[in-house]
C-alpha positions as CSV (number, residue, x, y, z in Angstrom):
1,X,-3.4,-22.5,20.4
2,X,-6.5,-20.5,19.6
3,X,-9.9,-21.9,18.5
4,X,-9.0,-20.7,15.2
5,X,-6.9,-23.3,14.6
6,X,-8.9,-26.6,15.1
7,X,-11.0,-25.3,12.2
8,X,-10.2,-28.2,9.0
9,X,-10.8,-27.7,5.8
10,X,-11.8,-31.0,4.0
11,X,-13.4,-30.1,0.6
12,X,-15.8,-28.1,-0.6
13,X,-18.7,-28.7,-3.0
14,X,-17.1,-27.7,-6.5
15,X,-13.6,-28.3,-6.0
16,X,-11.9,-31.6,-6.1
17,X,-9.6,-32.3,-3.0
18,X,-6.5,-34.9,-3.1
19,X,-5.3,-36.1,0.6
20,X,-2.2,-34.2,0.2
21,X,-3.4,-31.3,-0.4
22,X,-6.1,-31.0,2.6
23,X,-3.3,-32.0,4.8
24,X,-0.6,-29.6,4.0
25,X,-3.7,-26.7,3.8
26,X,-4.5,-27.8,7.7
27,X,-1.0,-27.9,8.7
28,X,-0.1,-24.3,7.2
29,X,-3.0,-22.9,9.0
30,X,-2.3,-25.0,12.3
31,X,1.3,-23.7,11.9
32,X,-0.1,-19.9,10.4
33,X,2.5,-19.9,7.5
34,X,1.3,-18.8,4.3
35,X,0.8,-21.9,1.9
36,X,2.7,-21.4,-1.7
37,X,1.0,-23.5,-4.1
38,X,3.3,-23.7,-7.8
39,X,1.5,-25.5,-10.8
40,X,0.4,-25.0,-14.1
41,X,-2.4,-22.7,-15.0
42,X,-5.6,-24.9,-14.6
43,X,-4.5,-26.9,-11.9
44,X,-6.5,-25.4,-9.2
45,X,-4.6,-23.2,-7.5
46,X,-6.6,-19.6,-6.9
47,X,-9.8,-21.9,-7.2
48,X,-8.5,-23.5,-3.8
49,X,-8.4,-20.5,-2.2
50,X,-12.3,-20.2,-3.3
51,X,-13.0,-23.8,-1.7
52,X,-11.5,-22.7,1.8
53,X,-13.4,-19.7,2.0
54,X,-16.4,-21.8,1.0
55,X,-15.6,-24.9,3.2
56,X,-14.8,-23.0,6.7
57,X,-16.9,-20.1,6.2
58,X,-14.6,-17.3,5.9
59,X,-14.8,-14.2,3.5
60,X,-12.6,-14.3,1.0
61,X,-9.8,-11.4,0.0
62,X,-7.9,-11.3,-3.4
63,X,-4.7,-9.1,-4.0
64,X,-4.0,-9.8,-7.9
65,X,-0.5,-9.2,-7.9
66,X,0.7,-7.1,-11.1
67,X,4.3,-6.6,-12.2
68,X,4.3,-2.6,-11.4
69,X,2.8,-3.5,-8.1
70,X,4.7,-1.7,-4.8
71,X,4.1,-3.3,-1.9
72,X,2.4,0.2,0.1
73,X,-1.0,-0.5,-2.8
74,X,-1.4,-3.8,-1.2
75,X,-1.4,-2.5,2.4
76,X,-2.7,1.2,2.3
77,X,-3.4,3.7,-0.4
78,X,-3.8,7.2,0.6
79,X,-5.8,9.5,-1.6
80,X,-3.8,12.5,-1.9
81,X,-6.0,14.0,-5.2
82,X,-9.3,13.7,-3.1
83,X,-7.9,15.6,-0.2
84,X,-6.6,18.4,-2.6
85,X,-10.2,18.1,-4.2
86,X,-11.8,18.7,-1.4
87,X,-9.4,21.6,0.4
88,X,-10.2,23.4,-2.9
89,X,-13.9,23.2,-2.7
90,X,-14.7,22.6,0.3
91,X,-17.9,20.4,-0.1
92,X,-17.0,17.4,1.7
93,X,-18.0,15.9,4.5
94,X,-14.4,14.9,5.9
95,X,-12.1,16.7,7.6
96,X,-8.9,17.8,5.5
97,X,-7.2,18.3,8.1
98,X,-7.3,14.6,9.5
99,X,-5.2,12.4,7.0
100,X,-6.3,9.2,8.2
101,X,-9.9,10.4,6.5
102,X,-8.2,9.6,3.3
103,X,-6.1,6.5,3.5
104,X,-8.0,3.0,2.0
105,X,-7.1,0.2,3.0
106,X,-5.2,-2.3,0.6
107,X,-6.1,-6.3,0.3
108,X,-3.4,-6.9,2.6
109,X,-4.5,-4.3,5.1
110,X,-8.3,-5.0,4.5
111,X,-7.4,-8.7,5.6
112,X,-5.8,-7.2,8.8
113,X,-8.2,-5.1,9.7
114,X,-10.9,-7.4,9.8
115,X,-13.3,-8.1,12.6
116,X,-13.4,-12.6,11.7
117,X,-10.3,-14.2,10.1
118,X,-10.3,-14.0,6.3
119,X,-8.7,-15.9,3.7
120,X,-6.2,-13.3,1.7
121,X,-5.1,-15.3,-1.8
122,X,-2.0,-13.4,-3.2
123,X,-2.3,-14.3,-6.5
124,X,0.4,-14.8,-9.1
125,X,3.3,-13.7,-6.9
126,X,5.8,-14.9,-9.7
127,X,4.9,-11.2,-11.3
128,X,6.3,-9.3,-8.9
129,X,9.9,-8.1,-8.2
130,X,11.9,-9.6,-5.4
131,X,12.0,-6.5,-3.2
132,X,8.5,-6.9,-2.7
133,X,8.0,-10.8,-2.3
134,X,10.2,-10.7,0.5
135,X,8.8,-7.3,1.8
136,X,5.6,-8.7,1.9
137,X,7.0,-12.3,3.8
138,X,8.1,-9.7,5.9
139,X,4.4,-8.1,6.8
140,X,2.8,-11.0,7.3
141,X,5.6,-12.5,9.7
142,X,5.1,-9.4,12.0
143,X,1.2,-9.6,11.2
144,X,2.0,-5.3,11.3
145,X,2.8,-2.6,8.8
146,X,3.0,1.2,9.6
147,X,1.1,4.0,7.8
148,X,3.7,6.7,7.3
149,X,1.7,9.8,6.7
150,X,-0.2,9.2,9.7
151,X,2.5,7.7,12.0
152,X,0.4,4.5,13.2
153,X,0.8,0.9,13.2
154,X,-1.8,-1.7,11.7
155,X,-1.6,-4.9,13.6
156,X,-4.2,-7.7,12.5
157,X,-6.5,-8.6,14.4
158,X,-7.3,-12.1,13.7
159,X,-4.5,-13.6,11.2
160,X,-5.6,-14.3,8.5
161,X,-5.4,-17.9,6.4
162,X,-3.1,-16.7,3.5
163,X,-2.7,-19.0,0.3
164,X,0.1,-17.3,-2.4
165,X,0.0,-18.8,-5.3
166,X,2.9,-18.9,-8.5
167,X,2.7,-20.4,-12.2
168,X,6.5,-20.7,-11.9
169,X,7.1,-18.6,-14.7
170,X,10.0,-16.9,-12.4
171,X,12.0,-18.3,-9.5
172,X,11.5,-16.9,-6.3
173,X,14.1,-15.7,-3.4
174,X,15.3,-18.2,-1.0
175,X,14.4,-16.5,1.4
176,X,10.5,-16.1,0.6
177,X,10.7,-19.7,0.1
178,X,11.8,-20.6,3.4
179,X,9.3,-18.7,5.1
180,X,6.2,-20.3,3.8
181,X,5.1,-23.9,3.6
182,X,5.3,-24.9,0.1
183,X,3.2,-28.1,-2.4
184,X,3.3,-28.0,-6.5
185,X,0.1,-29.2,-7.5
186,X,0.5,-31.6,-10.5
187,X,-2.2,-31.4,-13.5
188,X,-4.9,-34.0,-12.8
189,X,-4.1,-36.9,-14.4
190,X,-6.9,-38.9,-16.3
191,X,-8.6,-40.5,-13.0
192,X,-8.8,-37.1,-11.4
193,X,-10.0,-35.2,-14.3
194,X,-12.6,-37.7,-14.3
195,X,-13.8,-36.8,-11.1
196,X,-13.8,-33.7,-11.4
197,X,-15.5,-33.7,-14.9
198,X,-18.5,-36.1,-12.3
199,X,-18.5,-33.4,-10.4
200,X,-19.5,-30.1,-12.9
201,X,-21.1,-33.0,-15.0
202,X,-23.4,-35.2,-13.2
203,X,-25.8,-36.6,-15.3
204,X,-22.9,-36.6,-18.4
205,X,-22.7,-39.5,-20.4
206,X,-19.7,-42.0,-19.2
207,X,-18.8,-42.7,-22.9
208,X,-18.8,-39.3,-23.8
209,X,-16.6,-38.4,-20.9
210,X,-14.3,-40.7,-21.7
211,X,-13.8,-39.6,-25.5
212,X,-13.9,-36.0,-24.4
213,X,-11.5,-37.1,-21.7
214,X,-9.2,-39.1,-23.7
215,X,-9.6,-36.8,-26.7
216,X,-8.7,-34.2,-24.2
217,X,-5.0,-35.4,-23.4
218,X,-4.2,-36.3,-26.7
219,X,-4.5,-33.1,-27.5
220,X,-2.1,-31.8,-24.5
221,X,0.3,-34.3,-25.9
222,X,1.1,-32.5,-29.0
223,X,4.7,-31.7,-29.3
224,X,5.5,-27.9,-30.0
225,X,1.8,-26.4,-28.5
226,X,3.0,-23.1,-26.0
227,X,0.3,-22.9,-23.9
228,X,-1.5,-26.6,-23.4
229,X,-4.9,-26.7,-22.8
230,X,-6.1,-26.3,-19.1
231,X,-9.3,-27.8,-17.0
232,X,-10.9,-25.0,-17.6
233,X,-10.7,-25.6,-20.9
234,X,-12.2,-28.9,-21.1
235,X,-15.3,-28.5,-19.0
236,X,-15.8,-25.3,-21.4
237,X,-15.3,-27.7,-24.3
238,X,-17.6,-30.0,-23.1
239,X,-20.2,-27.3,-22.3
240,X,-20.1,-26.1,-26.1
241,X,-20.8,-29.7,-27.2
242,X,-23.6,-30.0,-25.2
243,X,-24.8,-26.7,-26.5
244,X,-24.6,-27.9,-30.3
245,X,-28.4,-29.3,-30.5
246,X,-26.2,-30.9,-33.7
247,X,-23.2,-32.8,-32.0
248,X,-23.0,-36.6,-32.2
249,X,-20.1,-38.8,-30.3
250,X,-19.0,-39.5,-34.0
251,X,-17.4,-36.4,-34.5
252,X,-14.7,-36.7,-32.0
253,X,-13.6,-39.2,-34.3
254,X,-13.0,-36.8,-37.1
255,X,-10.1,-35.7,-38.3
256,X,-10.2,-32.8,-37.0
257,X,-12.0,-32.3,-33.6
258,X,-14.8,-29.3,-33.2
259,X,-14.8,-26.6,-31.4
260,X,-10.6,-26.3,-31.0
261,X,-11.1,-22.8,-30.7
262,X,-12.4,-23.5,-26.7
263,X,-9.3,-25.7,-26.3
264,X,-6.9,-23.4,-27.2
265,X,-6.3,-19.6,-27.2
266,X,-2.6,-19.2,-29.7
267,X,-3.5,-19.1,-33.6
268,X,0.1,-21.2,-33.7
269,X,-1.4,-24.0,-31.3
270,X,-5.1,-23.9,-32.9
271,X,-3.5,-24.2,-36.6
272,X,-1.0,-27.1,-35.2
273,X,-3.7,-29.3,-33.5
274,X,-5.9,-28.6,-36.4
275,X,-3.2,-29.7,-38.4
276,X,-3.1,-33.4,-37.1
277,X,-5.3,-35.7,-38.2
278,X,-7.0,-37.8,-35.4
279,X,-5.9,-35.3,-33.0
């Protein structure tokens, strides 16, 4: 086992760590299988790749995975239109003749390439086809890929920490599950979002933070709402209060709760929860 792997992460300074999750983030890098984390949008996922980076002093490399995505844009592009560009006119500095001039390196092979071990978060994997999930699995098993136009092998040479992350809106292959340890973060229940409100909050009133808090779930609670309001949510509702020179505690007794339109984004939402008194 290489030095690399007695590094631990145990926190950072703006992101609230449970037990379980620092030990299954040290065993999937003492083990170097990419960690899967499944969960709600707002439950920390992507912001836990931030806090590794942060915590063991690595930089950190995002591939935001899109639906259209092929797996080649995440390891290598090559710029055909420059090259033609530049074998027309002839003002460039590279060589037209050499290929490897004009091939950039994707996230994934940016993450290989690199002189320090990285932290590569694949974000939103759920978007993308199978063929490419396990494709990808399949790349970062052999640490390798090939660049066909050039006929040469990328081999990474440190491997990197890799977090993937999925909100579950579609299953994914046996297969790619298999090959990658695996935790669901849960959303923070009331304790936890306490601490983590402390945290952003400092120096915030306790009994606002517990009406904000409490008003907060209630609202999460109501039956029919499609897309619940999320942590980030809350701390931006509770920076728009403090902003209003004209907010008193009083008001999140109202009927009808200010500033809804930072808690949720859906007209249909906003108009039920606005639509229940004492919500």
């Amino acid at each position: 086992m290489t030095e690399q792997n007695f590094q631990r992460f145990s926190g950072a300074s703006r992101y609230v760590l449970d037990e379980e999750l620092a030990k299954i983030v040290n065993v999937s890098m003492a083990l170097e299988m990419p960690l899967l984390l499944k969960g709600e949008p707002g439950t920390g996922k992507t912001m836990l790749a931030h806090a590794i980076a942060e915590s063991l002093q690595m930089p950190l490399l995002i591939l935001n995975v899109k639906s259209s995505m092929k797996l080649v844009e995440a390891l290598y592009q090559y710029d055909t239109l420059t090259r033609l560009n530049d074998s027309r006119f002839g003002d460039s500095s590279r060589d037209v003749a050499n290929i490897s001039e004009y091939i950039r390196m994707g996230k994934i092979g940016q993450a290989f390439v690199a002189d320090q071990r990285v932290v590569l978060l694949i974000d939103e994997i759920d978007k993308a086809d199978t063929d490419f999930q396990d494709d990808m699995l399949d790349v970062l098993d052999q640490m390798q890929f090939d660049i066909m136009e050039i006929d040469r092998s990328v081999k990474a040479r440190v491997r990197p920490v890799v977090i993937i992350t999925s909100n579950a809106k579609k299953d994914l292959s046996d297969p790619f599950l298999g090959r990658c340890n695996f935790h669901h973060i849960a959303f923070p229940d009331e304790e936890m979002m306490r601490r983590i409100v402390n945290m952003h909050f400092p120096s915030l009133n306790d009994d606002l933070a517990k009406a904000c808090i409490n008003a907060f779930y209630r609202l999460r609670r109501i039956e029919g709402i499609e897309k619940k309001p999320a942590t980030r949510e809350l701390l931006n509702w509770l920076r728009a209060l403090q902003a209003d020179p004209d907010f008193r505690m009083e008001a999140l007794a109202d009927e009808v709760l200010p500033y809804l339109g930072v808690l949720f984004k859906k007209s249909s939402d906003l108009e039920r929860a606005a639509s229940l008194k004492g919500a």
